[in-house]
N, C-alpha and C positions, 0 to 999 in steps of 0.2 A: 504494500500500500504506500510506502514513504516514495518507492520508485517510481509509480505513479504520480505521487501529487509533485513530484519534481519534474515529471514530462509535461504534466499538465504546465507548470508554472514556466517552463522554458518554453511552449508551445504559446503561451499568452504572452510572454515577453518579445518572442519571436511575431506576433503579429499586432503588437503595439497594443494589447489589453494592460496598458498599466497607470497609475494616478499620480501625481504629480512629484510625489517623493519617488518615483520610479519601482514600488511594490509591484510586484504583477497580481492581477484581478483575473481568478476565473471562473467559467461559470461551471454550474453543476446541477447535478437533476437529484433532490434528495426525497426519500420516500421510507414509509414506515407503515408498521401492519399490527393490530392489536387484535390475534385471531378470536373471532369465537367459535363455539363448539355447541353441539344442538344435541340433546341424548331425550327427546322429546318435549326437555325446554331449555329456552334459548340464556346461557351460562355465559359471560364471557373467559377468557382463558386468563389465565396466570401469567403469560408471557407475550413477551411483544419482541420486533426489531425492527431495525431502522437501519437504513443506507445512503453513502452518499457515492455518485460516480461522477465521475468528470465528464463533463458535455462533449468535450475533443476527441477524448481517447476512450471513452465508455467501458474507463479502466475503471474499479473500485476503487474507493479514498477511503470511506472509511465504518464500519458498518459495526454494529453494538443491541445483544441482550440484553430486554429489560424484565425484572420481575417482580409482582405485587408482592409476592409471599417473602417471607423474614423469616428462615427457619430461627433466629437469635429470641426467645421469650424473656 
C-alpha cells in the first residue's frame, strides 16, 4: 500500500495535481460496507470495512476492520 500511494503521489506531481507549497493532491475513490445479515430478521452485523484506492492507478491505499463488539468487560 505505501508503494502505491507513492505512484499515486509521483503520478499527480507528474501531471501538475499539486497546491501551492508544491504537496501533491490526489484523488481517490473511498468506500465502506457495514454488512447486514437476515436469519428471518433483519440484524445488523458486528463488522464493517472501509477502503481507499487511488483514482490513477486503482491501486489500494488503504483499507481497515471495524468492530462494535469489545471483547474487554
Amino acid at each position: 500500500m505505501e508503494e502505491a500511494g507513492k505512484e499515486e503521489l509521483e503520478l499527480a506531481k507528474q501531471t501538475g495535481d499539486v497546491d501551492k507549497d508544491g504537496v501533491g493532491l490526489i484523488t481517490v475513490i473511498a468506500d465502506g460496507v457495514w454488512s447486514k445479515r437476515s436469519y428471518k430478521v433483519s440484524y445488523d452485523a458486528l463488522s464493517g470495512v472501509g477502503c481507499i484506492v487511488g483514482a490513477k492507478t486503482g491501486k489500494i491505499l488503504y483499507v481497515a476492520c471495524r468492530n462494535k463488539y469489545c471483547p474487554i468487560l
